[in-house]
DSSP file (Angstrom, degrees, kcal/mol; ACC not computed):
  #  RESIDUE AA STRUCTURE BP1 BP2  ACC     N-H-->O    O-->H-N    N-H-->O    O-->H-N    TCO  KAPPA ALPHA  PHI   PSI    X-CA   Y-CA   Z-CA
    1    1 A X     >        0   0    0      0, 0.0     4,-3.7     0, 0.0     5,-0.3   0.000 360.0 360.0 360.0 -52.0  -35.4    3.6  -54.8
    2    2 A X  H  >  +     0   0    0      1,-0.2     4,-1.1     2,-0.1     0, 0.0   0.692 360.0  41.2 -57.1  -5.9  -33.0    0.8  -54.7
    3    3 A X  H  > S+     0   0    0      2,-0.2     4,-1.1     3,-0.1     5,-0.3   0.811 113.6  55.7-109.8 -51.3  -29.8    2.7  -55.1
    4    4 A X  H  > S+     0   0    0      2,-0.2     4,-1.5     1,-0.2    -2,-0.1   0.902 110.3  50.8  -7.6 -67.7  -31.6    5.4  -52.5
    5    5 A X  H  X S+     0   0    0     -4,-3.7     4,-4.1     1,-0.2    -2,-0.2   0.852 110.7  46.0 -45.1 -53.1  -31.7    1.9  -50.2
    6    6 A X  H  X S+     0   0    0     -4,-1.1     4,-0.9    -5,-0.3    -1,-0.2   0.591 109.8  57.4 -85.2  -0.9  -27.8    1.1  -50.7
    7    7 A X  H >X S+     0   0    0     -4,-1.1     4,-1.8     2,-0.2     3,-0.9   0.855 102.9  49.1 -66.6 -64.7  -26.8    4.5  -49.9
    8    8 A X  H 3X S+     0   0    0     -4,-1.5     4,-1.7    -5,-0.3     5,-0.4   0.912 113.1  48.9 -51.5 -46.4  -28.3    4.5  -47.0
    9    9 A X  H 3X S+     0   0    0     -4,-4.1     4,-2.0     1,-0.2     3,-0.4   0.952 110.8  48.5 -63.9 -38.1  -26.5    1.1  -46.0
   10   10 A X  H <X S+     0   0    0     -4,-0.9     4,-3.3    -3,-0.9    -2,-0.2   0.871 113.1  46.5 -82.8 -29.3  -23.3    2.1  -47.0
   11   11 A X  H  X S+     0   0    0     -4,-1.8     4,-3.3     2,-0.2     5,-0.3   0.822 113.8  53.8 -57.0 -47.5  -23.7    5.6  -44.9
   12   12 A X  H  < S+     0   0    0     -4,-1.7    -2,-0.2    -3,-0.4    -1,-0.2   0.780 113.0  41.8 -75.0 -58.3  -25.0    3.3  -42.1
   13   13 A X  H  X S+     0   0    0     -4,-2.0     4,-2.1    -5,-0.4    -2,-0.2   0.913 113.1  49.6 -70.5 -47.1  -21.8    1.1  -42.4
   14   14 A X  H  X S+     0   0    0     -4,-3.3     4,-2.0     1,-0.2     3,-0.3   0.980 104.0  56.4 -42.5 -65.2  -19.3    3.8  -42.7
   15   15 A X  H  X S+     0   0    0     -4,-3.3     4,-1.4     1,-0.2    -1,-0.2   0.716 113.7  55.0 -62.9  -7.4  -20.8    5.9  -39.4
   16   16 A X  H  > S+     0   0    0     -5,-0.3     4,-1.9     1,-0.2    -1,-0.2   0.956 105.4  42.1 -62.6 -49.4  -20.0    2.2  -37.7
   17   17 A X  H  X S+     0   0    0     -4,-2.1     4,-2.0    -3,-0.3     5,-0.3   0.722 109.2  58.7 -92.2  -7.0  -17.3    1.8  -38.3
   18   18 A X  H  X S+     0   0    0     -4,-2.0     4,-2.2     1,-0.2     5,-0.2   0.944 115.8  42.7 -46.8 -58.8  -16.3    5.5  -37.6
   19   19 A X  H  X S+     0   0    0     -4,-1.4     4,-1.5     2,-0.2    -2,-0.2   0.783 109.1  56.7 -74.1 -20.5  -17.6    4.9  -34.3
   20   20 A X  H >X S+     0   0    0     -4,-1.9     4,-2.0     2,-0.2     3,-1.8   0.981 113.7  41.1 -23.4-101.1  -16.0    1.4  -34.0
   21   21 A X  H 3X S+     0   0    0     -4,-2.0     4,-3.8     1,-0.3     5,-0.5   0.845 113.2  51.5 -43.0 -37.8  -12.6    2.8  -34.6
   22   22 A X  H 3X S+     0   0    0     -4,-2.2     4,-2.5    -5,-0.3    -1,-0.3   0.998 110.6  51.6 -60.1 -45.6  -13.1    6.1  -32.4
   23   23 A X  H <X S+     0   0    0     -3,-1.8     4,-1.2    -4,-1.5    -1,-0.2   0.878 114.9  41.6 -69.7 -43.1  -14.2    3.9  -29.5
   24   24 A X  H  X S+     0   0    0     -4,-2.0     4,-0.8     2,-0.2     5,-0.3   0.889 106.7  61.3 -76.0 -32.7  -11.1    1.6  -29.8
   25   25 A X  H >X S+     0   0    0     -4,-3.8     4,-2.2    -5,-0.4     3,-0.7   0.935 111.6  40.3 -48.3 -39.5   -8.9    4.4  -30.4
   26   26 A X  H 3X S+     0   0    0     -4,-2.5     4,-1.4    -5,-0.5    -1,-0.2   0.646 109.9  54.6 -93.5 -13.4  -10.0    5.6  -26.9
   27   27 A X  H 3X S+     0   0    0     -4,-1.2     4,-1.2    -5,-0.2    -1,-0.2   0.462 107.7  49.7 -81.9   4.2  -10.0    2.5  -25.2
   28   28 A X  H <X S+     0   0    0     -4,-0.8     4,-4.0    -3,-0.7     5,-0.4   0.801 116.4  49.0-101.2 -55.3   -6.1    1.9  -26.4
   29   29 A X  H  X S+     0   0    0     -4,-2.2     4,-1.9    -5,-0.3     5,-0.2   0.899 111.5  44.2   0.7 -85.5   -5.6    5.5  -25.0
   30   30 A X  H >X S+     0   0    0     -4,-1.4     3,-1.3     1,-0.2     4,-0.6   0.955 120.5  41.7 -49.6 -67.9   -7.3    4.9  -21.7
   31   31 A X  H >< S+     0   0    0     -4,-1.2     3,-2.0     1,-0.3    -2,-0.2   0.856 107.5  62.3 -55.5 -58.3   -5.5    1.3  -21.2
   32   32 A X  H 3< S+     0   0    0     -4,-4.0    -1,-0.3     1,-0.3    -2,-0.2   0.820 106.6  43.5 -50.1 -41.6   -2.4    2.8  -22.5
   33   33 A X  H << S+     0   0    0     -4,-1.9     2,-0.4    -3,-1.3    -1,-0.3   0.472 102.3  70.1 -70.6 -10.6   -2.4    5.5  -19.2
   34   34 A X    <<  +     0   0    0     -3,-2.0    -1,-0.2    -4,-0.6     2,-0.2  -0.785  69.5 156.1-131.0 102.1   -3.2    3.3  -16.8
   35   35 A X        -     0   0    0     -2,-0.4     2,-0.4    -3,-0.2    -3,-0.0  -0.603  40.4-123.0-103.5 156.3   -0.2    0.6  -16.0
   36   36 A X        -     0   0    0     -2,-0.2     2,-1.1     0, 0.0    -2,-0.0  -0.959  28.9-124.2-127.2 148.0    0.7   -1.3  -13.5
   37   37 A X        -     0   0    0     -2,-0.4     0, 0.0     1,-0.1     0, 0.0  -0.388  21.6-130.6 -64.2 106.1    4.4   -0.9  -12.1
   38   38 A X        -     0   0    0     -2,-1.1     2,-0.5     1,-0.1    -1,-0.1  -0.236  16.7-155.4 -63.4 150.1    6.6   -4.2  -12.1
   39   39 A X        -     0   0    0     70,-0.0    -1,-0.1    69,-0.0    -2,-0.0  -0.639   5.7-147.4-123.7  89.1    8.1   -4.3   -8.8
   40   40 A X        -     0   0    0     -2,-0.5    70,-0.6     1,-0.2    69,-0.5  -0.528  15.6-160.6 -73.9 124.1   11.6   -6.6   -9.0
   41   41 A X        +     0   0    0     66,-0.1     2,-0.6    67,-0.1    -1,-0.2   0.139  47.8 124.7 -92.2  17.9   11.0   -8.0   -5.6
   42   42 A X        -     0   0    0      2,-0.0    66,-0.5     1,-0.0    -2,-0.0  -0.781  66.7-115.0-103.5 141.0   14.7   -8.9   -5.4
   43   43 A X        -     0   0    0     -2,-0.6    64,-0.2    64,-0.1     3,-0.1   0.149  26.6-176.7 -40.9 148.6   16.7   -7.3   -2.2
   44   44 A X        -     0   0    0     62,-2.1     2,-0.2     1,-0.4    63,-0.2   0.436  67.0 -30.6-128.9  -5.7   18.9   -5.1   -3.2
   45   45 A X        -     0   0    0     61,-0.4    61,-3.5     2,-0.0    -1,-0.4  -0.526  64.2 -99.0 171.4 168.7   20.1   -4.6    0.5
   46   46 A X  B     -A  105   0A   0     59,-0.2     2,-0.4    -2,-0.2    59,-0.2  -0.012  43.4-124.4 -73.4 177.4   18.7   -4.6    3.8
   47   47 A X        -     0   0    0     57,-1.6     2,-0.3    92,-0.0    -1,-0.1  -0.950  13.9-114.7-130.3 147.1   17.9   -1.2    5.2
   48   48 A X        +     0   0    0     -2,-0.4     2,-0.3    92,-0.1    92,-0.3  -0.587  41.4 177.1 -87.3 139.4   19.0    0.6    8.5
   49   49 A X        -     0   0    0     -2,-0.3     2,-0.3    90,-0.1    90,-0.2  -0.952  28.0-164.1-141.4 154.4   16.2    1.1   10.8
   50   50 A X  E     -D  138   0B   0     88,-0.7    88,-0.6    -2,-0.3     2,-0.5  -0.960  28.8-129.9-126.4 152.8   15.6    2.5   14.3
   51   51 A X  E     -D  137   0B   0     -2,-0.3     2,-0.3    86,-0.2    86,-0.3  -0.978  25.7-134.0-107.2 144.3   12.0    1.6   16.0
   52   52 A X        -     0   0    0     84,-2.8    84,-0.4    -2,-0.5     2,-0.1  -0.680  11.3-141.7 -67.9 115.5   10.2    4.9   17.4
   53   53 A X        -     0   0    0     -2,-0.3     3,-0.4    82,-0.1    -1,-0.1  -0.274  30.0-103.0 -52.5 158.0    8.8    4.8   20.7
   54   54 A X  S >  S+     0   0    0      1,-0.2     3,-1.8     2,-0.1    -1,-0.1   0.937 113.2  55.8 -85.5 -26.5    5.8    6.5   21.1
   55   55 A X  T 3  S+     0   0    0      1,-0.3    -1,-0.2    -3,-0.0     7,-0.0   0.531 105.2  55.6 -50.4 -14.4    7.0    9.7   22.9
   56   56 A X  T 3  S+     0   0    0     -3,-0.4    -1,-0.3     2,-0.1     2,-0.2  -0.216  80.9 115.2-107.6  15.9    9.4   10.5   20.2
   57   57 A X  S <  S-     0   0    0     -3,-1.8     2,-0.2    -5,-0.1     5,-0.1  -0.726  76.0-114.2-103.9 161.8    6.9   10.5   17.3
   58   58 A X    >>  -     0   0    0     -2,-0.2     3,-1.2     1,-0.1     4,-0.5  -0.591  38.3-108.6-100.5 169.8    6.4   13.6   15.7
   59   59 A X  H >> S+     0   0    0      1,-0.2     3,-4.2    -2,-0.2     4,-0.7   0.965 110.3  58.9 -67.8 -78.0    2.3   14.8   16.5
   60   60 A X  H 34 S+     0   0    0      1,-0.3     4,-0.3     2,-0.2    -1,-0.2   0.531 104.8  38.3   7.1 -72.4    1.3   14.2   13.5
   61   61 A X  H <4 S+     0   0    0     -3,-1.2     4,-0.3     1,-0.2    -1,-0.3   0.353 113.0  60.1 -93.2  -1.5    1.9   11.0   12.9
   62   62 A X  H << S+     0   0    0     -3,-4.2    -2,-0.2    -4,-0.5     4,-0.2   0.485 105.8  52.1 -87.9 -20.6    0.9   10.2   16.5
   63   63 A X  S  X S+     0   0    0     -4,-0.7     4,-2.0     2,-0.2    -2,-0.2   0.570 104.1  50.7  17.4 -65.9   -2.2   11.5   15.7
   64   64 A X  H  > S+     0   0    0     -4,-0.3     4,-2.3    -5,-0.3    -2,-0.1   0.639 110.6  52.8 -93.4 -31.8   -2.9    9.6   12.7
   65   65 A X  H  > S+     0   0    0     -4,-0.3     4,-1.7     2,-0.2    -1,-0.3   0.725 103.7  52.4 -99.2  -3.5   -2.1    6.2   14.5
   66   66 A X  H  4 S+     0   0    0      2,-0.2     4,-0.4    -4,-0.2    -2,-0.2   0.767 110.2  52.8 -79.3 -35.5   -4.4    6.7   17.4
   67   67 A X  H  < S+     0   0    0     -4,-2.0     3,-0.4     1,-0.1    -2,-0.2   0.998 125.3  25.7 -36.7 -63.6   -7.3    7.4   14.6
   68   68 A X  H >< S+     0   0    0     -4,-2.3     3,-2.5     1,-0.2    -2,-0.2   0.859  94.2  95.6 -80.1 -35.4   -6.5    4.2   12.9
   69   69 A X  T 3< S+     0   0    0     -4,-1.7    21,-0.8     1,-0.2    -1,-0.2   0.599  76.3  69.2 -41.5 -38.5   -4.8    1.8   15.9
   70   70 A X  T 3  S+     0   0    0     -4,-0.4    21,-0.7    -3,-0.4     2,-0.3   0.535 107.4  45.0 -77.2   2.6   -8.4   -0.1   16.8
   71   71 A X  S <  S-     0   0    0     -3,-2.5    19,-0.3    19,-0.2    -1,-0.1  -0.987 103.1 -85.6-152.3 169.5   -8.0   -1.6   13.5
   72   72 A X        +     0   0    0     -2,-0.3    17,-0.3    17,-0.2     2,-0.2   0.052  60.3 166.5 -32.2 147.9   -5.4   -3.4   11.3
   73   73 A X        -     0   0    0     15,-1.5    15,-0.5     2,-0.1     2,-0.3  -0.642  37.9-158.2-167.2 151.5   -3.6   -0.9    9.5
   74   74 A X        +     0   0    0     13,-0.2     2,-0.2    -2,-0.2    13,-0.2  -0.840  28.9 169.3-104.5 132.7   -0.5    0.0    7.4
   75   75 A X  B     -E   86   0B   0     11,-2.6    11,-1.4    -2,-0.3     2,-0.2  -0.805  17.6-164.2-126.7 168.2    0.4    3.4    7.4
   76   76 A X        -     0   0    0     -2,-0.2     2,-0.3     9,-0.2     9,-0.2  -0.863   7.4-179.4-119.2 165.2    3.8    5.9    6.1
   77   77 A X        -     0   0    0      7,-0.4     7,-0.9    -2,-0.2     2,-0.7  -0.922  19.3-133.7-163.7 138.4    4.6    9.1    6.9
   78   78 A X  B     -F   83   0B   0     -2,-0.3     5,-0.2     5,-0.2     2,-0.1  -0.847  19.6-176.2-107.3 131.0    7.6   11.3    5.7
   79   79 A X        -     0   0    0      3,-1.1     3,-0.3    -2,-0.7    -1,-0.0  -0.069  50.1 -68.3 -89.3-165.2    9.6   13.3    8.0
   80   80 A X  S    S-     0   0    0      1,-0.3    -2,-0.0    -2,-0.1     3,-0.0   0.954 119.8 -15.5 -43.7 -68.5   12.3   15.6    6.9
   81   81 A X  S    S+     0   0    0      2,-0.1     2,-0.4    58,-0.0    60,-0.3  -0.507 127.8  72.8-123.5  64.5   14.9   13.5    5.6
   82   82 A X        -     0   0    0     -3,-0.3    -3,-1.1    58,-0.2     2,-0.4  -0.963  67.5-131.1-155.4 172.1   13.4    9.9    7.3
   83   83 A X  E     -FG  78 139B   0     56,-4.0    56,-1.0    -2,-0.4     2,-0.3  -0.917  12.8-141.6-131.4 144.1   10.5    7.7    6.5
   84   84 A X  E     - G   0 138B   0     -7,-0.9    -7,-0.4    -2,-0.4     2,-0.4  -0.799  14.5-165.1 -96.4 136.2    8.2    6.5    9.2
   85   85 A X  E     - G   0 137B   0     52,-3.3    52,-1.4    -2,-0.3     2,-0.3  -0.988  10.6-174.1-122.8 139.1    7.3    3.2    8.5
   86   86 A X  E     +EG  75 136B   0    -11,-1.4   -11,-2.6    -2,-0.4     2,-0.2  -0.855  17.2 176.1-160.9 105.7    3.9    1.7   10.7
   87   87 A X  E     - G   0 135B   0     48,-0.6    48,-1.0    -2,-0.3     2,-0.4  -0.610  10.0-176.6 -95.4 151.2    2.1   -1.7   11.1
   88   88 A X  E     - G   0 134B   0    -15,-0.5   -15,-1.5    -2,-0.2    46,-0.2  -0.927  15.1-159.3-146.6 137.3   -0.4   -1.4   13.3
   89   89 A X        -     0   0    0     44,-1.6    44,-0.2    -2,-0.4   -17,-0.2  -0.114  40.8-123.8-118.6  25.2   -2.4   -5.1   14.2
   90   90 A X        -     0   0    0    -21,-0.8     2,-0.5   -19,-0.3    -1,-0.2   0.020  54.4 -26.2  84.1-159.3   -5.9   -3.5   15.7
   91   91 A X        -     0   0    0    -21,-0.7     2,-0.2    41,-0.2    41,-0.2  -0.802  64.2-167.7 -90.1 135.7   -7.4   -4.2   19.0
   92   92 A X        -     0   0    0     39,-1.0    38,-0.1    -2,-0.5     3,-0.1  -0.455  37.9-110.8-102.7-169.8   -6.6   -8.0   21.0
   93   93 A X  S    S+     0   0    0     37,-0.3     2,-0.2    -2,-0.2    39,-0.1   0.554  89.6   2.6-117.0 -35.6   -8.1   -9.2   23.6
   94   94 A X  S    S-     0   0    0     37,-0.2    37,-0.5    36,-0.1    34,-0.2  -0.836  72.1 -94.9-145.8-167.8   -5.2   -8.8   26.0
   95   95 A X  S    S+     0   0    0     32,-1.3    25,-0.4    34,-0.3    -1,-0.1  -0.061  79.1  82.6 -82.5 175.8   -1.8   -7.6   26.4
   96   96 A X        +     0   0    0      1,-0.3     2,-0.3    23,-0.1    -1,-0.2   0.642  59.9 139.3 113.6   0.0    1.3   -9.2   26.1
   97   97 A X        -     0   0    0     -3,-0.1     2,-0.3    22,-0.1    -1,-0.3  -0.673  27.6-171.8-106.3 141.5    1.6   -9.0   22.2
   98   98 A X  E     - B   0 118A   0     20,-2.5    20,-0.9    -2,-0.3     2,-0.6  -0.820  13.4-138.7-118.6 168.1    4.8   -8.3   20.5
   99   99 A X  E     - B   0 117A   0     -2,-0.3     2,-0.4    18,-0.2    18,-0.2  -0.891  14.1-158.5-119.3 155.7    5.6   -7.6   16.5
  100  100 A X  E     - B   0 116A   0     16,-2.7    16,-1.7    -2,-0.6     2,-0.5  -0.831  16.6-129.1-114.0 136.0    8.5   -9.0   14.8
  101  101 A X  E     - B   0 115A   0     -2,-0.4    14,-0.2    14,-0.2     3,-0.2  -0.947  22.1-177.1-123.0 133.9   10.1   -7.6   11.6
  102  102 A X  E    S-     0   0A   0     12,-2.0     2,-0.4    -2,-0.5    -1,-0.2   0.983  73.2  -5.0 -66.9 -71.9   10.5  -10.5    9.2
  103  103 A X  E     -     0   0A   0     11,-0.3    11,-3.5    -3,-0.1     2,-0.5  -0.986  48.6-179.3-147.6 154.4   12.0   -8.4    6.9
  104  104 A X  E     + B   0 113A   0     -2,-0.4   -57,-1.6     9,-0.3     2,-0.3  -0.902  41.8 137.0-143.1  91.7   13.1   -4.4    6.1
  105  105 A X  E     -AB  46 112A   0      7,-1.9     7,-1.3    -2,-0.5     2,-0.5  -0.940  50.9-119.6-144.2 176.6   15.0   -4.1    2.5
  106  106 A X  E     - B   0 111A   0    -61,-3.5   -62,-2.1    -2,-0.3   -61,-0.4  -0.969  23.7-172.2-123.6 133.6   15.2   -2.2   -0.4
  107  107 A X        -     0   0    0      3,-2.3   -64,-0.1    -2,-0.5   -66,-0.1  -0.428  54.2 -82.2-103.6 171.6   14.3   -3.8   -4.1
  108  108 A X  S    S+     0   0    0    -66,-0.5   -67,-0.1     1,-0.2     3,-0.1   0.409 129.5  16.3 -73.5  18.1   15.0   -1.7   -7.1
  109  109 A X  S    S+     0   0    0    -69,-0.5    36,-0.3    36,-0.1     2,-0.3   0.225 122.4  51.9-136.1 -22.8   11.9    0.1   -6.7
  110  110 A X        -     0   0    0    -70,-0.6    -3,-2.3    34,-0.1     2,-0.5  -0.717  58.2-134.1-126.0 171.9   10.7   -0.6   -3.0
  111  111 A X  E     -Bc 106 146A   0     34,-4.0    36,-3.5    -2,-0.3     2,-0.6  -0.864  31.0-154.1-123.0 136.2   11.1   -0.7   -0.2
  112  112 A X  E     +Bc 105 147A   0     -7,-1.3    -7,-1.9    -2,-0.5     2,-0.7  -0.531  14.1 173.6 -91.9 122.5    9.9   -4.1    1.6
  113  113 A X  E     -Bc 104 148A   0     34,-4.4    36,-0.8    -2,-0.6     2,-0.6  -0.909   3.4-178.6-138.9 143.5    8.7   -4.8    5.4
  114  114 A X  E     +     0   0A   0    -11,-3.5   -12,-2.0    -2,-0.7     2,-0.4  -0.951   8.7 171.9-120.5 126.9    7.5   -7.5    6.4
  115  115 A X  E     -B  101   0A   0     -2,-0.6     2,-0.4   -14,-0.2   -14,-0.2  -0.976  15.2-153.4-135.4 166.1    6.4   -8.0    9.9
  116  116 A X  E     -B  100   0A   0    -16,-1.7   -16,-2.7    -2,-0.4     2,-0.2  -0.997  13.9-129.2-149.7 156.7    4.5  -10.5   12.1
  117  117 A X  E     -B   99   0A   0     -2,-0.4     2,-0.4   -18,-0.2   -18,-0.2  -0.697  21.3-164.9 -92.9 151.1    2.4  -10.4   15.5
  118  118 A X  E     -B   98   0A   0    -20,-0.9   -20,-2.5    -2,-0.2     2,-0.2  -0.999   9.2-137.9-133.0 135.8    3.2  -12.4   17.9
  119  119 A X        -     0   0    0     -2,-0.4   -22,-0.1   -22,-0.2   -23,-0.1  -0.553  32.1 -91.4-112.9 169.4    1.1  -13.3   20.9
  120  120 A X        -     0   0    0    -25,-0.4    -1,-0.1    -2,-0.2   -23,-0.1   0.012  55.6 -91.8 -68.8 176.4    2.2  -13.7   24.7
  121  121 A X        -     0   0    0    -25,-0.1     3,-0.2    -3,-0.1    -1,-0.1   0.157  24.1-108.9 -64.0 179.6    3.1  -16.8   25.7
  122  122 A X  S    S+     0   0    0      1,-0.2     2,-0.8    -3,-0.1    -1,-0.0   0.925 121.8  40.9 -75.5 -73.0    1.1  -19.7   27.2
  123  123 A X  S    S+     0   0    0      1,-0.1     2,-0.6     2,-0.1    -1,-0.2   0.218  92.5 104.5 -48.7   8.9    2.8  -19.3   30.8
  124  124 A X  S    S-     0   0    0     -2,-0.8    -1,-0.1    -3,-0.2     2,-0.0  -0.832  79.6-123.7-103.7  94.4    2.8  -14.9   30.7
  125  125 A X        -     0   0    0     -2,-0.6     2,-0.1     1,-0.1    -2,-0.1  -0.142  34.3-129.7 -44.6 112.9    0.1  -14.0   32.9
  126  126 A X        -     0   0    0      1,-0.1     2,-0.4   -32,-0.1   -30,-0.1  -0.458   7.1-117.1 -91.7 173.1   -2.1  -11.8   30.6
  127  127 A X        -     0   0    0      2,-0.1   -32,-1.3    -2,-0.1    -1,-0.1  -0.795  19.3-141.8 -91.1 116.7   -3.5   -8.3   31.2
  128  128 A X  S    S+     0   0    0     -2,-0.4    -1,-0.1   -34,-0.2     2,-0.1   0.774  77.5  90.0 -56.7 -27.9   -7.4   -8.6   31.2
  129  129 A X  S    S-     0   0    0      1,-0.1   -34,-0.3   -35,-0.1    -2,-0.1  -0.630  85.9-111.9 -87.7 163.2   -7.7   -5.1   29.2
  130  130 A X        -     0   0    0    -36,-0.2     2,-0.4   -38,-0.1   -37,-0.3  -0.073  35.2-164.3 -36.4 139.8   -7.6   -5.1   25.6
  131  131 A X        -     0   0    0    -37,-0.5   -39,-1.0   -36,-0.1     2,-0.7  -0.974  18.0-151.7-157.6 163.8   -4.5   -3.6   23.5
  132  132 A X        -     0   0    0     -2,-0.4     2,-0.3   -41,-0.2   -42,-0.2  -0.733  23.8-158.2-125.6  79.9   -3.7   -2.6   20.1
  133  133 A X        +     0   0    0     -2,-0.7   -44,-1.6   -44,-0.2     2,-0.3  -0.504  15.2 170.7 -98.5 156.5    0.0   -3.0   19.3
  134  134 A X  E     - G   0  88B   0     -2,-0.3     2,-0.3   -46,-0.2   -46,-0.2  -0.912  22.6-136.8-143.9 146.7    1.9   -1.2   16.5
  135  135 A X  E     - G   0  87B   0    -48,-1.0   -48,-0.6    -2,-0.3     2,-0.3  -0.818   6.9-164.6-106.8 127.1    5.3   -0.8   15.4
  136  136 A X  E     + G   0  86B   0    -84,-0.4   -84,-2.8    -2,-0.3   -50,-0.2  -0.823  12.5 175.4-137.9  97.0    7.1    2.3   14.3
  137  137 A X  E     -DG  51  85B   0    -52,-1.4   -52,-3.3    -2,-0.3     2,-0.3  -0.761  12.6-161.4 -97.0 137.2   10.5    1.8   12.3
  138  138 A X  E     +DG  50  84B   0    -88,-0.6   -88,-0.7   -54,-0.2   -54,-0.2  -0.937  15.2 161.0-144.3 161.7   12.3    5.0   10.8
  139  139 A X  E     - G   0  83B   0    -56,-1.0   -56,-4.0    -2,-0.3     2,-0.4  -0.477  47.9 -68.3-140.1 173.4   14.9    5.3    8.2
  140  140 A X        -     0   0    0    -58,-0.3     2,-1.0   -92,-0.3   -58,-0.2  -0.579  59.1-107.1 -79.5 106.9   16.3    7.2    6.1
  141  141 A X        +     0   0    0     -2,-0.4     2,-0.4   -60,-0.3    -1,-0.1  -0.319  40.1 168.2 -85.1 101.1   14.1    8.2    3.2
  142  142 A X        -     0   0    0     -2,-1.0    -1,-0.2     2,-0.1     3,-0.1  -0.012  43.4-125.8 -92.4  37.2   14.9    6.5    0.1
  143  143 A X        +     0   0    0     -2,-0.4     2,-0.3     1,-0.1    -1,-0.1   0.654  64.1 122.1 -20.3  91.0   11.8    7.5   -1.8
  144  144 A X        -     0   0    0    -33,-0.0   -33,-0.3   -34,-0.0    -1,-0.1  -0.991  67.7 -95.6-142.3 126.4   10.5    4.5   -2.9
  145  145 A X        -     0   0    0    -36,-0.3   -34,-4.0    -2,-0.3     2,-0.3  -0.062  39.1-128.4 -62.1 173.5    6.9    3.1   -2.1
  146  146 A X  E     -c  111   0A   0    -36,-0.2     2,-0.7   -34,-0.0   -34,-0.2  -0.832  15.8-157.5-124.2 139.5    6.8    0.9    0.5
  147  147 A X  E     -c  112   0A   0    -36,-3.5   -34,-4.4    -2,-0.3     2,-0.7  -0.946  11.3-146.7-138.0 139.6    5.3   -2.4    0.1
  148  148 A X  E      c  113   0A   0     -2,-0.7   -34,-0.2   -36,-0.2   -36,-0.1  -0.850 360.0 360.0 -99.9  99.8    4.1   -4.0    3.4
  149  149 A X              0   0    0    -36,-0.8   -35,-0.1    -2,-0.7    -1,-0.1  -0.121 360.0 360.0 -10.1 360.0    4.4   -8.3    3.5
């Protein structure tokens, strides 16, 4: 009976550690497939840019920012050979707001834009209705994700 008993433990121990190892095997797997990309954030030169009006945007993407505009959002959108690049800062409270770009470069993997909102002055008589301004830079598409600042 005792020698039965210490089969059964060692059978017991083995299928553990079978499953042990299979279960790590497939968690070094999984981890292994999922990475995260280093991004050397140093410039590697500034980037040429034009800002789009809205009358010149192609439907599409004119489209896509009147869905989003009534809150924050960063959007891209690839044209032929050009990249659309698009900050959008939501609904204010009045008019009168402009965006600034901080910075527009390319790293050896990204490309970086940095912008910031700026709201009217104290003396600039504001416009009572609400408005939702956005920014539309495009460039030349140097396909590389785009990482917004």
């Amino acid at each position: 009976m005792r020698n039965h008993l210490r089969k059964s433990v060692r059978r017991s121990r083995f299928l553990t550690g079978c499953i042990a190892a299979v279960v790590l095997a497939g968690m070094v797997f999984l981890w292994s497939g999922c990475g995260i990309e280093k991004t050397d954030g140093s410039k590697v030169r500034d980037l040429e840019y034009e800002i789009v009006e809205e009358e010149n945007l192609p439907e599409e993407l004119a489209a896509k920012i009147e869905e989003k505009k009534a809150a924050d959002f960063k959007l891209t959108y690839e044209g032929d050979k050009d990249l659309y690049i698009v900050r959008g800062y939501g609904e204010q409270e009045t008019g009168g707001y402009s965006i600034q770009i901080l910075n527009f470069y390319l790293t050896q993997n990204a490309v970086v834009f940095d912008t910031n909102l700026v709201g009217p002055s104290k003396d600039e008589v504001k416009n009572a209705a609400p408005s939702f301004p956005y920014l539309v830079v495009k460039t030349k598409n140097p396909d590389k994700n785009v990482i917004f600042q």
